[in-house]
Structures are given as structure tokens and as C-alpha cells.
matplotlib code that plots the C-alpha trace (Angstrom):
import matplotlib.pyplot as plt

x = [24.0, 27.4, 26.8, 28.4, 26.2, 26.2, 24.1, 21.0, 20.5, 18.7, 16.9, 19.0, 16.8, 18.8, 19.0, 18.3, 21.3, 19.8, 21.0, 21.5, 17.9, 16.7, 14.8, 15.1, 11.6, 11.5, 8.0, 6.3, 3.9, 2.6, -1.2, -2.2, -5.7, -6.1, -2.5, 0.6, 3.3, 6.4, 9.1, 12.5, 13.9, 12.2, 10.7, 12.0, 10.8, 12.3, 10.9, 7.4, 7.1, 7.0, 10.2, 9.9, 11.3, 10.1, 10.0, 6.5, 5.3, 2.6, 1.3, -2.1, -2.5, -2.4, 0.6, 4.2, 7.7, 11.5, 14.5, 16.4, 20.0, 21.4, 20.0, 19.2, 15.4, 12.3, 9.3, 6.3, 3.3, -0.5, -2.9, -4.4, -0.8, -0.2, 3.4, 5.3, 8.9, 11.5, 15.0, 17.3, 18.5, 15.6, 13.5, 10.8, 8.2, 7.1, 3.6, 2.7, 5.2, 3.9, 6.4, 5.4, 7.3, 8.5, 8.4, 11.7, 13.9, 14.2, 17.8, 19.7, 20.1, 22.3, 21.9, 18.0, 15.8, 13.7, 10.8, 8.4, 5.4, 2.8, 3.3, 4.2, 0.6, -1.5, 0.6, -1.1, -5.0, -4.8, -6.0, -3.1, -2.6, 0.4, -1.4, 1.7, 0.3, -0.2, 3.2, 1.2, 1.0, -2.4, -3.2, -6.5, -7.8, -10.6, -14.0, -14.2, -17.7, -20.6, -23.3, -26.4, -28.0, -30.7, -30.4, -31.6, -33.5, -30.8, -29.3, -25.5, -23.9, -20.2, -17.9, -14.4, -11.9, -8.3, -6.9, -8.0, -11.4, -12.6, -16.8, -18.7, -21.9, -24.9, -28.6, -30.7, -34.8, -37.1, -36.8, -35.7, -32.5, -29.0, -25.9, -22.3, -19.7, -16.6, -13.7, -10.7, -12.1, -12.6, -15.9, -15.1, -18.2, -21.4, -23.6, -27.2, -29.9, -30.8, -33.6, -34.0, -37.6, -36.4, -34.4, -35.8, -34.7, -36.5, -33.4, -29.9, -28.0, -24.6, -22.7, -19.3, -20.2, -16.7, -14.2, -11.5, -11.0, -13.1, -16.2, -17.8, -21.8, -23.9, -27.3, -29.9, -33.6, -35.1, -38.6, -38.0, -35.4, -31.8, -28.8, -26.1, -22.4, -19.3, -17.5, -14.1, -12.3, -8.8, -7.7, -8.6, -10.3, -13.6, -16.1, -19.5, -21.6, -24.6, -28.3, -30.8, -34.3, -33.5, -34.4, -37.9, -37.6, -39.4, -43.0, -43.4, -45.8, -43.9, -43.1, -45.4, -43.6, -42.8, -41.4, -38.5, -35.4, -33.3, -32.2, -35.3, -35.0, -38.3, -39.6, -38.3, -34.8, -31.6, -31.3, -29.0, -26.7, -26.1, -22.7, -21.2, -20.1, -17.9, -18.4, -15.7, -16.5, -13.6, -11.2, -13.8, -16.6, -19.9, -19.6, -23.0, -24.8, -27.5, -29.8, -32.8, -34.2, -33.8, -30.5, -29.2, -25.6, -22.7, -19.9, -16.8, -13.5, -9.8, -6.4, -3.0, -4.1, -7.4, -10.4, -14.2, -15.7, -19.2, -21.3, -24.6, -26.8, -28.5, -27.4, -25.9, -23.4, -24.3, -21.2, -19.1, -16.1, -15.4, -12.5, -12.5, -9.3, -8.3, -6.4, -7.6, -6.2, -7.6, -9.2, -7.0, -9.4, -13.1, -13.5, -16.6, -17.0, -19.2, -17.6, -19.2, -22.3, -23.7, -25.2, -24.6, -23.1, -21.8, -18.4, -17.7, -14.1, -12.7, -9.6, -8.4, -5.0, -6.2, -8.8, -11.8, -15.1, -18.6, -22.1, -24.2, -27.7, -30.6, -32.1, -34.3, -32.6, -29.3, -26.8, -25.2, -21.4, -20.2, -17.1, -15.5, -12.1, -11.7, -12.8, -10.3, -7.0, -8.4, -7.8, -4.2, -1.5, 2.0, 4.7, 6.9, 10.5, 12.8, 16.5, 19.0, 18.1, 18.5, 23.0, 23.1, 22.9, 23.3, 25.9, 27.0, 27.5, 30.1, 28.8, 27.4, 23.9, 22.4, 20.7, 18.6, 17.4, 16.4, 15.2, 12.4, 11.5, 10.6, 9.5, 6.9, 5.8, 5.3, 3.1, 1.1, 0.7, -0.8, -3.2, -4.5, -5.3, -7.2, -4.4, -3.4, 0.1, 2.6, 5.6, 8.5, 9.8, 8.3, 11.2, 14.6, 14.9, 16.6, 15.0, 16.8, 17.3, 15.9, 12.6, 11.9, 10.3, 9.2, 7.0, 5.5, 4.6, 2.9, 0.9, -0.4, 1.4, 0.6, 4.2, 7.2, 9.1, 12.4, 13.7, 17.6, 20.0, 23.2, 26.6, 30.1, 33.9, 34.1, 32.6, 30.9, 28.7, 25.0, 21.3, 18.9, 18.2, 16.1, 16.9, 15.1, 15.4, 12.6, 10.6, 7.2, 9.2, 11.1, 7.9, 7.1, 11.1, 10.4, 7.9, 9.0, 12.5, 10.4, 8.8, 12.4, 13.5, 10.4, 10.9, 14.3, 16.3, 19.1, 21.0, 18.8, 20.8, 18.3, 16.7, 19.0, 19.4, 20.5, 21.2, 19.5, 18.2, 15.0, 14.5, 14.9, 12.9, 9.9, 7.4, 5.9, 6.7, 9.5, 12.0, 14.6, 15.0, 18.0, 16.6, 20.0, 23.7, 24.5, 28.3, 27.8, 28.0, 25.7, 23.1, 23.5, 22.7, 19.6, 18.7, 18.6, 16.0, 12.7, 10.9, 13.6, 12.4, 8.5, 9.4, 11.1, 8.5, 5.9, 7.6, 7.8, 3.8, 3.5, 5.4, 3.5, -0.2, 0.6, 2.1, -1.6, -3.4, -2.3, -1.6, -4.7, -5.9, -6.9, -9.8, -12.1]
y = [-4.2, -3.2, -2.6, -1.1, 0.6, 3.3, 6.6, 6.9, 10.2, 12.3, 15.3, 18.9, 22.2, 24.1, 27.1, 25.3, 26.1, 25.2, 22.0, 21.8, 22.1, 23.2, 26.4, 29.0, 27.8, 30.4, 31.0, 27.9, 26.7, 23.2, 22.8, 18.6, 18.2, 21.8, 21.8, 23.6, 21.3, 22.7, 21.8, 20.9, 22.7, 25.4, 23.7, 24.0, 24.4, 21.9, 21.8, 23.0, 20.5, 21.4, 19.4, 19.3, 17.8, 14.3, 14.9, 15.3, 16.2, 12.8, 13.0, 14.9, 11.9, 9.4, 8.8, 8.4, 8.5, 7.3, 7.8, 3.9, 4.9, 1.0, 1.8, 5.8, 4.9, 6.7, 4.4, 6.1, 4.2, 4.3, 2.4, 0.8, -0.5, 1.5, 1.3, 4.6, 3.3, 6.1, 5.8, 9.4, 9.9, 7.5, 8.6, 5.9, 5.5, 1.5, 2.1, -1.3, -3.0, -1.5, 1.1, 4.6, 7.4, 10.0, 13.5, 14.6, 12.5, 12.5, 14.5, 15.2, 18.9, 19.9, 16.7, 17.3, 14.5, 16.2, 14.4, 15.5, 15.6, 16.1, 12.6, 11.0, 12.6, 11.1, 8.2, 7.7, 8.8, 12.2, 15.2, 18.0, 21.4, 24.2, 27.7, 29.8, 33.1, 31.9, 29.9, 26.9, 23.4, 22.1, 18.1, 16.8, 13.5, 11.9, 11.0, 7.9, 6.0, 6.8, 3.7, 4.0, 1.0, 0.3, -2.3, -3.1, -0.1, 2.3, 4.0, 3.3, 5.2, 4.2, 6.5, 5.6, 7.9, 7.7, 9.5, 10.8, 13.0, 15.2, 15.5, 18.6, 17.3, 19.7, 19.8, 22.6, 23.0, 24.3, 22.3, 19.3, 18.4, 17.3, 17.9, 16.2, 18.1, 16.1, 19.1, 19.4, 16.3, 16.5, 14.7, 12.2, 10.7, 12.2, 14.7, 13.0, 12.1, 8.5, 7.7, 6.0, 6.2, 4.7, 5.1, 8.5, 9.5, 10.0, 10.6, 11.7, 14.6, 14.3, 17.1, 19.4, 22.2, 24.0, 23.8, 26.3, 24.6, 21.6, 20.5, 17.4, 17.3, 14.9, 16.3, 13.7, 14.9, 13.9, 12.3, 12.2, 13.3, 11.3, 10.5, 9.6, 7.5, 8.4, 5.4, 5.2, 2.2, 1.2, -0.6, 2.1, 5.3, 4.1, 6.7, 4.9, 7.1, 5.4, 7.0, 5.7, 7.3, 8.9, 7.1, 7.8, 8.2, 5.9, 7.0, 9.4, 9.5, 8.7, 11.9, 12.2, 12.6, 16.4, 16.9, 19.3, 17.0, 17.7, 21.1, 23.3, 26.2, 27.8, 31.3, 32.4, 33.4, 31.3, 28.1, 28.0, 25.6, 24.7, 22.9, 20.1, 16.5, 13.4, 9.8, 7.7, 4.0, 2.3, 3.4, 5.8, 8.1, 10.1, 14.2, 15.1, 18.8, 19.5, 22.3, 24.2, 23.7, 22.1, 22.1, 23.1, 21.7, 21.2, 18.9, 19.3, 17.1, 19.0, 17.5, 18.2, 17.6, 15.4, 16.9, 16.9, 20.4, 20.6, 24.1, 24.9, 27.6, 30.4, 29.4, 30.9, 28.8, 29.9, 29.1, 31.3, 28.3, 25.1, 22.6, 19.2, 17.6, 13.6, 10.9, 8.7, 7.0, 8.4, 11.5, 14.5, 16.8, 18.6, 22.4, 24.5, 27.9, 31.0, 30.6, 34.2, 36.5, 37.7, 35.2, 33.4, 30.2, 27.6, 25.5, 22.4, 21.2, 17.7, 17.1, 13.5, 11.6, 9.7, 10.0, 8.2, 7.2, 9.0, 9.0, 11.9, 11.7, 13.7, 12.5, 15.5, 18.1, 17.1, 16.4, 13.4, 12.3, 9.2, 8.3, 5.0, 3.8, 1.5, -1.4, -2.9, -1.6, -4.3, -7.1, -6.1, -8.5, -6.4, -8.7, -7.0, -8.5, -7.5, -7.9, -11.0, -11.9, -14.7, -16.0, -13.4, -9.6, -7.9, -4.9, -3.5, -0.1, 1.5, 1.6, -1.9, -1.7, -5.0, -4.1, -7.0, -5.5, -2.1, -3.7, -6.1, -2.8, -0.7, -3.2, -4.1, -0.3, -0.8, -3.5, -1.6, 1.9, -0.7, -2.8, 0.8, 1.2, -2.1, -3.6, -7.1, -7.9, -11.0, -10.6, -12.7, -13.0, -12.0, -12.4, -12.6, -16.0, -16.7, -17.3, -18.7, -16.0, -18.1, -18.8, -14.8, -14.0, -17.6, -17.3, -13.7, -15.3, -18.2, -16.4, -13.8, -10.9, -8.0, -6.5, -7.4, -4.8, -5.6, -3.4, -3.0, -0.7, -0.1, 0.2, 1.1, 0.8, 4.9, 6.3, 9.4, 7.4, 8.4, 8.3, 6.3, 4.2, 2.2, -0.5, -2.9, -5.2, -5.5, -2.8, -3.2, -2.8, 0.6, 2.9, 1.6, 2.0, 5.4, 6.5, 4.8, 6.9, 9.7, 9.7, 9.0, 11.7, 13.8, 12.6, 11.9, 15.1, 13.1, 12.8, 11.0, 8.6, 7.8, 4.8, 2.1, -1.1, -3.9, -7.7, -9.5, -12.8, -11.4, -9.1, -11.6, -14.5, -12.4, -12.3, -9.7, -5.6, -5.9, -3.6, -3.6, -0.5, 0.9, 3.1, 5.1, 3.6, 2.4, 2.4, 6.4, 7.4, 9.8, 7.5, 5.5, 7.4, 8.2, 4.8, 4.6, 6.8, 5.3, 8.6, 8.5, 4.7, 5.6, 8.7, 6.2, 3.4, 6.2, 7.1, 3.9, 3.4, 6.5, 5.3, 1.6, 3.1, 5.8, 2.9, 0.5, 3.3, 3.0, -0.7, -3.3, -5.0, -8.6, -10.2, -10.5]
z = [-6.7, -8.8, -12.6, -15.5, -18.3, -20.7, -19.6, -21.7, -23.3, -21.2, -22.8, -21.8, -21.3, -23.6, -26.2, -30.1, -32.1, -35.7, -37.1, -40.8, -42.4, -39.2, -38.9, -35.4, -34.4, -31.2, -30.0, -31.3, -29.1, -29.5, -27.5, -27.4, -25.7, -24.6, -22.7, -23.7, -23.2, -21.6, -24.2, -23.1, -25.8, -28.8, -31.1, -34.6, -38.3, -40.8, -44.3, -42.9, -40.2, -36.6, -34.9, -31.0, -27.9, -27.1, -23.3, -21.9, -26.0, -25.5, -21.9, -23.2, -26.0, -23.2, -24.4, -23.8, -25.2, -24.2, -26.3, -26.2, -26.8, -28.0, -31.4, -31.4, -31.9, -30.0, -29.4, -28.7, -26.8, -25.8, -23.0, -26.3, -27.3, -30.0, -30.8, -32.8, -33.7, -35.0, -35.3, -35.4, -39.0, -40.3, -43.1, -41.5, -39.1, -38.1, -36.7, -34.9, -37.3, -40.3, -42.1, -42.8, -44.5, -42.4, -44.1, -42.3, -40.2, -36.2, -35.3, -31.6, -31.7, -29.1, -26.7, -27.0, -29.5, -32.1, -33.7, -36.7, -34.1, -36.5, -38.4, -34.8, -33.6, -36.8, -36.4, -32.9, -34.6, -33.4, -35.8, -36.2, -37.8, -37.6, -37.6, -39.1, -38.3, -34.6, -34.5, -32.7, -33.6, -32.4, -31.6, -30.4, -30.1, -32.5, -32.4, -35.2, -33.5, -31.9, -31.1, -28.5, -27.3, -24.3, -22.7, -18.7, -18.9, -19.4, -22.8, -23.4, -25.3, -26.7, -28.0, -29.5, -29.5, -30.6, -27.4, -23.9, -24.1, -21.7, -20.9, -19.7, -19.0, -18.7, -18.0, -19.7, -20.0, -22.7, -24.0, -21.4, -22.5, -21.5, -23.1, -23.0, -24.7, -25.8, -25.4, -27.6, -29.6, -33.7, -34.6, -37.3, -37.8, -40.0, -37.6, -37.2, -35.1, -33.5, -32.3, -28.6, -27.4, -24.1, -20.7, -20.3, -24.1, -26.9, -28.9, -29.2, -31.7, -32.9, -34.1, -34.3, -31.9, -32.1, -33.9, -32.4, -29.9, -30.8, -29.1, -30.3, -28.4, -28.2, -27.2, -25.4, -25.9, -22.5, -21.8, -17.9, -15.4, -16.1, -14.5, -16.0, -15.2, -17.4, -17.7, -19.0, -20.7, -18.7, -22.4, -24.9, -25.1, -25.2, -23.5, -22.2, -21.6, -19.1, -19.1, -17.2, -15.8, -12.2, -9.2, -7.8, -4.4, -2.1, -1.3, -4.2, -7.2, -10.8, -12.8, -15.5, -19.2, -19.4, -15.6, -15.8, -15.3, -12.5, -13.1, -13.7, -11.5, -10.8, -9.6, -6.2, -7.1, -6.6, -5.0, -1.7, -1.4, 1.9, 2.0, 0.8, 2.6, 2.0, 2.2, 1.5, -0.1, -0.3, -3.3, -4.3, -2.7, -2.6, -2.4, -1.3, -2.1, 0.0, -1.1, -0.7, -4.0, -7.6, -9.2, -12.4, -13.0, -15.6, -14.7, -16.8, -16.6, -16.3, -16.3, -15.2, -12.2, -13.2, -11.8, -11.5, -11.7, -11.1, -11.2, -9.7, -11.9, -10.5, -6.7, -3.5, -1.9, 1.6, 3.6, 0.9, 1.1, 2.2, 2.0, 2.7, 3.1, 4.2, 3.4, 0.3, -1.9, -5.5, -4.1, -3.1, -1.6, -2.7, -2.2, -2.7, -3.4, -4.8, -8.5, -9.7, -8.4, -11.5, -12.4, -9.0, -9.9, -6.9, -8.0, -6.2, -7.1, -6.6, -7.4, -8.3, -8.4, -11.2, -14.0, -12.7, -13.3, -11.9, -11.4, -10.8, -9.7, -7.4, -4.4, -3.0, -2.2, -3.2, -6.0, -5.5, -7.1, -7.3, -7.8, -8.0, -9.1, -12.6, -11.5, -14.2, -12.4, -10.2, -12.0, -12.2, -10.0, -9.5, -8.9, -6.3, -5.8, -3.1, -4.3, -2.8, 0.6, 3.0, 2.7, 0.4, 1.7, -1.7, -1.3, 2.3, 2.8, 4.7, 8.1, 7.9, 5.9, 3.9, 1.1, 1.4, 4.3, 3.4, -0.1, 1.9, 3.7, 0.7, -1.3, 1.8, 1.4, -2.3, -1.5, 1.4, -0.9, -3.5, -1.7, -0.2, -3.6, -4.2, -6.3, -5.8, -4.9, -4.7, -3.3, -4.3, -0.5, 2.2, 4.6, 4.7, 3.0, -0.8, -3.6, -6.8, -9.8, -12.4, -9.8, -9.5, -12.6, -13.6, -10.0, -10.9, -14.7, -13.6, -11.3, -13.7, -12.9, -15.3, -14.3, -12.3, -10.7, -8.5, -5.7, -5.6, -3.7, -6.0, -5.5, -7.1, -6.5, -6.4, -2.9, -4.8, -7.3, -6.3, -7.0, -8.8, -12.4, -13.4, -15.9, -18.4, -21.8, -23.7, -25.5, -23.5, -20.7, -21.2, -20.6, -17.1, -16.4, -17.6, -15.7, -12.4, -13.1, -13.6, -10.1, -8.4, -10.3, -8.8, -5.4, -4.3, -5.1, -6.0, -9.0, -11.6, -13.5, -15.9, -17.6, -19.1, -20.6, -18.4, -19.6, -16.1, -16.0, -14.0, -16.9, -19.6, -19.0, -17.2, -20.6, -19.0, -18.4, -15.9, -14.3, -11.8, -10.1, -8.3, -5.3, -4.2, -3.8, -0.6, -1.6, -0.9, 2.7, 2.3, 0.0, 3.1, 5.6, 4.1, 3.6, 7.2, 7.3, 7.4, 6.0, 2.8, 2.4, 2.3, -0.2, -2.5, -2.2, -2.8, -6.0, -6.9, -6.3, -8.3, -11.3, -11.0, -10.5, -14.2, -16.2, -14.9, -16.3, -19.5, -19.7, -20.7, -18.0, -17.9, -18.8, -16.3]

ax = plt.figure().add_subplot(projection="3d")
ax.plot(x, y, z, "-o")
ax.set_aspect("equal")
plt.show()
């Protein structure tokens, strides 16, 4: 496909010559969720506020920003659709439409975008504060609610948070009690007590453990052995937190009140843990510990990449280590290990592609995990459309290649990495038949697409023109065009060409997120030889999967 457009601004890793009013700002750190972002650029000190890069600054806040070079304005975005509007030279901020004073204004320092991140940050509900001594600029997201219902004989437990929130769960004795531990997360509500008096819980304590770094806990005062799902909202950053009394086995007497919960550790010395297995059920699975005894545990969530990391007290991990490697399609791998000897803690590490959901529970012996995909991603439809076809082959490269071929191919892998995935799919054509312009995106709208993505191969009048863009139109669009970008630009190892604007009648009538992405230009010999390639083809529909599957995450999904 030939087009002309201007090249968006891409952000430059380069030395930060002070603007005027801009302070050398070398050695400022900036930590968001417990990570320290890798800044494109030093960050800089203007007027007492912390300017920094925009690239990668909101990934920690479940957020993301793109710099949209038609107006020199930065929008700034979130799963729950908050929307962060800034505009270089502007002394505002819109915040979902509504206008906010911005203590300094936004500037391009040396081809790099600089934003006042601390108003940009409590713009999206997150708590910030510049330690001068320490030269860092700390973000964390915010507890603002904390409700407990039973209902169906278990406790739920909502938690409302203004960005993503990590959970260390533990269970401790004397007294019987478990603990989940909200890290890097500022408690915003009163500390207090709640009574429950069912599910297994007599009541529940809320309160600011930490507050360098902050841990919010809530503290669940047991009456009988629990187990308990974390459960986290695709469309906000809603936390539910599911307690229910654990599952008698079949056969044996009910626990009287007072049984240690799962966890209690008696006389004998430490428990041996025997090894550890994997079951997949279908986008999810069940990681099975098998011991010799009781188990003490603590499961605590990482990130970058997301991660379940579950230690077993006082035990032995008999085979010393264990890997378990396969192909899945949310779970990379689990490892166990001997995590430290004194005291003798076992560490079983599983290691995610996405932030998921999980269920922990005992059954004898064993510690059971359960972990299971959103089930809301689900509901998502991904309108895939492969570019020209039937009379018309799109460009031709210079040994003979349609690009309406290779298009249907990738786009067909698109479609396949998806569905492994448990997404659903349409595909705009199947074959090598036409399908009107105007028809493309008015088919993916009236089906309920969430998103609509088309599949190009590019071309231009000079030879050497290579690698990939993506392109969009509307606002809600540019983030998933950024983040499928950001995956070519991953992959490919060619030239990235950035994100840009682009005028298309399948962009403009869509209603709906929609991008059309240029994969490589098969004007270029050597663009088109790789093309030919049928590996090349499955890296770049895997980026493009990639790019789709970060942008669901964050995007609401229908209602059920």
C-alpha cells in the first residue's frame, strides 16, 4: 500500500541539554509501582517539579502514553478509560474533558517529550512524592474502598484501587489468621475492623502496614481453614478478593472451630516437599505441590514479567530444582527450588505472559494453584482484516509478490495465535475474494467487534524505503496503534517507522479502536524476500498478537 505521511516524533535516547527553566536533573530516578522505569532521557527539575520522558513513564500505572504530532499534544490512557490530554507549551491539563491547571508546561527537549509527571500521575489517582535528598520521584497506586460481603457461603471482599496492585497473600497461626498485603499501594480509606462472623471469618482488619514502600493489609481473623481466589477486574482495578471455607475432603470428619488452617506446621521438623506437577485446563492450569505434611505458604505477585511466587515455610524441597517448561498460551513456564536453608523455605515460581487470576486451596497433602485466564478477555470479538484481495492484489514486489497474498496469510496467523488464546475472531475475508472498502469496517461494527485491526504490506516509489508503521485517526485508537508498533518494533529488527496518522476510509467510519498496520515494504527487495519467508510471517503475526492481547488488557470488555 503507497502512502505519504509525516513521521511522528519518536522519543531519542539522548544527553538532556537544559532547556530554558529546565534544571540538569542527572540522577533522578522515578520508581511507579515498585519499578524503576528506564527513562529515555534524564529527567529534569523545572520549578520544583520532576519533568520526565513519556516513553514507558505509565506501564507500572496500567497505563500508557503516545505523543500525537498533528497537534503536539500527549494523551495519556488507562484500562478504566481514564483519559490525560496535554498539549507541549500548554499551561493545561484536560482530565476526561475536564481542564486542570498544569504547574509547568509539557516541552521537546532535544527531540525527547517531557511531561510534569507528578500532576500527570495524580491526574490518573495515583499518590506521588519527590524525595530531594534521595533524588527519586515515587508513584504508587491508591486504595480509595474497601467493602466485605458473604454471599453463597463465601466472603467477598472488593477493593478499588486507582491503578494496578500487587497481593502477597499469607497464612500465619497463633493466632489463626491470613494476611493479604496490597504492595506499593497507599491506603486511602480509615484503618478499622469489620465484622463477618461467616465463610470461615470472624472478621477482617484494615490498615497501612508500610509506608516506605507502602503496604496496605488486610488481615482476615480465621474461624476455620480458607482458601481464597484473587480475582482481578479486566475494566478497572477492582481487586476481589474470594474467601470461602476449604473443601472437606470426601470421607472426613468436619474441622471443628479452632483447627489450625492450612498452614500449621507441627512438631517433627520441616515438611518435604516432594515435587511439583502441571495440568493444563485450557487457557489456564493447576500447578500441584505434593507434600509430606501441612503447609505454611505466602503467595506474592511480581511484574515485569507478571509472576506468581509462592513460598513454602519451614520445608525441604527434596528434588533441590525442577523446571517445567511447555507450550501454553498465558503460562510461560513454573520452576521450583530450595529458596534459602536457614530457615528452609521452598519457592515455586510461575511465571505468566499476562496478569491473571488464581485460586489457591489444600487437598491432603498438597497445595493446589489454580490459575485461569479473565474470563472477560473472552467476551472480546477482534475484527481481523486482510488488505485488498480478490481483482485487486494490493502492491507487487519486485520479483512478483501480491500483497494480498502474504496479507491473508498473516492475518490467518493472527487469527490462529488468538483463538489459542480463547479470543473470538471474524475475519473480514477468508479467501482470496474482494470485499468493498466502505463494507470492511461497517461488517466488523455490526458484529460487535471490540477492535478492528487491518493487515497491509507497504510500498514506495524509492527501492530503499523499509520497515514497519502503524497508522490510525481517532484518539481511542492511537494507543492500540502504539502498542502494536511497539511489538513490530520488538520483533522485526527492522527500521521502525513509528505510529502515524492516516486519513482511511476503514479507519474512519469503524466507531470502534481500529488500526491498519503496515507489516514491511514489499517495494524493498530485501522486505521482500523476507516476506517470503514463512517464519518472518509468523514473527510478525506474533507481534501483532502481542500488541492486540496488551491493548484487551487494558480495554473494557463487553457486557456479558
Amino acid at each position: 500500500m503507497k502512502v505519504v505521511a509525516t513521521a511522528i516524533l519518536a522519543a531519542l535516547a539522548v544527553s538532556a541539554l537544559a532547556a530554558p527553566g529546565l534544571g540538569q536533573g542527572t540522577g533522578i530516578k522515578v520508581i511507579v509501582n515498585g519499578v524503576e522505569i528506564p527513562l529515555a532521557a534524564p529527567a529534569l527539575i523545572n520549578s520544583g517539579q520532576v519533568m520526565a520522558p513519556i516513553s514507558g513513564l505509565f506501564e507500572p500505572m496500567g497505563a500508557i502514553a503516545a505523543y500525537y504530532e498533528v497537534d503536539r499534544s500527549v494523551i495519556v490512557t488507562n484500562r478504566a478509560r481514564a483519559a490525560v490530554r496535554l498539549q507541549v507549551g500548554g499551561t493545561a491539563m484536560h482530565v476526561n474533558g475536564q481542564s486542570r491547571a498544569l504547574p509547568v508546561a509539557p516541552q521537546v527537549v532535544n527531540g525527547v517529550v517531557f511531561i510534569p509527571a507528578q500532576a500527570v500521575f495524580a491526574a490518573l489517582g495515583a499518590w506521588t512524592k519527590y524525595e530531594e535528598a534521595e533524588r527519586t520521584l515515587y508513584v504508587s497506586s491508591q486504595i480509595t474502598a474497601i467493602s466485605a460481603e458473604v454471599r453463597d457461603g463465601s466472603l467477598q471482599v472488593k477493593v478499588a484501587a486507582t491503578g494496578p496492585v500487587q497481593t502477597e497473600t499469607l497464612v500465619l497461626t497463633q493466632p489463626d489468621r491470613m494476611v493479604v498485603d496490597f504492595l506499593h499501594a497507599a491506603l486511602r480509606t480509615p484503618p478499622g475492623e469489620m465484622p463477618v462472623n461467616g465463610a470461615g471469618v470472624q472478621r477482617i482488619r484494615t490498615a497501612q502496614f508500610q509506608v516506605k514502600p507502602y503496604v496496605s493489609r488486610i488481615v482476615f481473623d480465621l474461624l476455620a481453614p480458607v482458601e481464597v481466589r484473587v480475582n482481578n477486574d479486566a475494566a478497572s482495578y477492582l481487586v476481589t478478593l474470594e474467601v470461602r471455607p476449604r473443601t472437606t475432603e470426601a470421607g472426613a470428619p468436619p474441622q471443628p472451630p479452632g483447627t489450625p488452617p492450612p498452614g500449621t506446621v507441627k512438631g517433627g521438623g520441616p515438611t518435604k516437599v516432594m515435587g511439583v506437577a502441571f495440568q493444563r485446563d485450557g487457557n489456564g492450569g493447576r500447578i500441584t505441590v505434593d507434600a509430606t505434611g501441612p503447609i505454611e505458604y505466602k503467595i506474592r505477585e511480581f511484574v515485569y514479567p507478571d509472576r506468581l511466587a509462592i513460598d513454602i515455610e519451614q520445608a525441604v524441597f527434596v528434588p533441590v530444582k525442577q523446571e517445567l517448561d511447555f507450550e501454553h498460551p498465558s503460562i510461560i513456564g513454573v520452576r521450583a527450588a530450595q529458596f534459602t536453608a536457614r530457615p528452609p523455605v521452598a519457592r515455586i515460581v510461575v511465571t505468566l505472559k499476562r496478569k491473571m487470576n488464581y485460586l489457591v486451596s489444600q487437598s491432603g497433602g498438597a497445595l493446589v494453584i489454580d490459575v485461569n485466564n479473565q474470563v472477560a478477555a473472552r467476551r472480546h470479538l477482534v475484527a481481523i482484516d486482510p488488505g485488498h484481495g480478490g481483482p485487486d492484489p494490493g502492491a507487487i514486489g519486485p520479483s512478483g509478490l501480491r500483497e494480498a497474498d502474504i496479507v491473508l496469510d498473516i492475518s490467518r496467523r493472527v487469527r490462529d495465535l488468538l483463538v489459542r488464546d480463547g479470543l473470538r475472531v471474524m475475519m473480514i475475508r477468508e479467501a482470496d475474494v474482494t470485499v468493498e472498502l466502505a463494507d470492511r469496517p461497517r461488517l466488523a461494527r455490526d458484529a460487535g467487534a471490540s477492535i478492528y485491526v487491518s493487515i497491509h504490506a507497504n510500498a514506495n516509489g524509492r527501492a530503499t524505503v523499509n520497515g514497519s508503521e502503524t497508522y490510525y485517526l481517532t484518539p481511542q485508537s492511537l494507543v492500540l496503534a502504539q502498542m502494536i508498533q511497539d511489538e513490530l518494533g520488538i520483533v522485526l529488527r527492522l527500521p521502525s517507522r513509528g505510529i502515524k496518522t492516516g486519513n482511511f476510509l476503514v479507519l474512519r467510519d469503524s466507531g470502534i479502536p481500529s488500526v491498519l498496520v503496515e507489516s514491511a515494504f514489499i517495494s524493498n527487495a530485501d522486505d521482500e524476500a523476507r516476506l517470503r519467508d514463512g517464519a518472518f510471517r509468523q514473527a510478525l503475526a506474533a507481534a501483532i498478537h502481542r500488541g492486540i492481547t496488551r491493548f484487551l488488557a487494558i480495554y473494557p470488555a463487553p457486557a456479558p
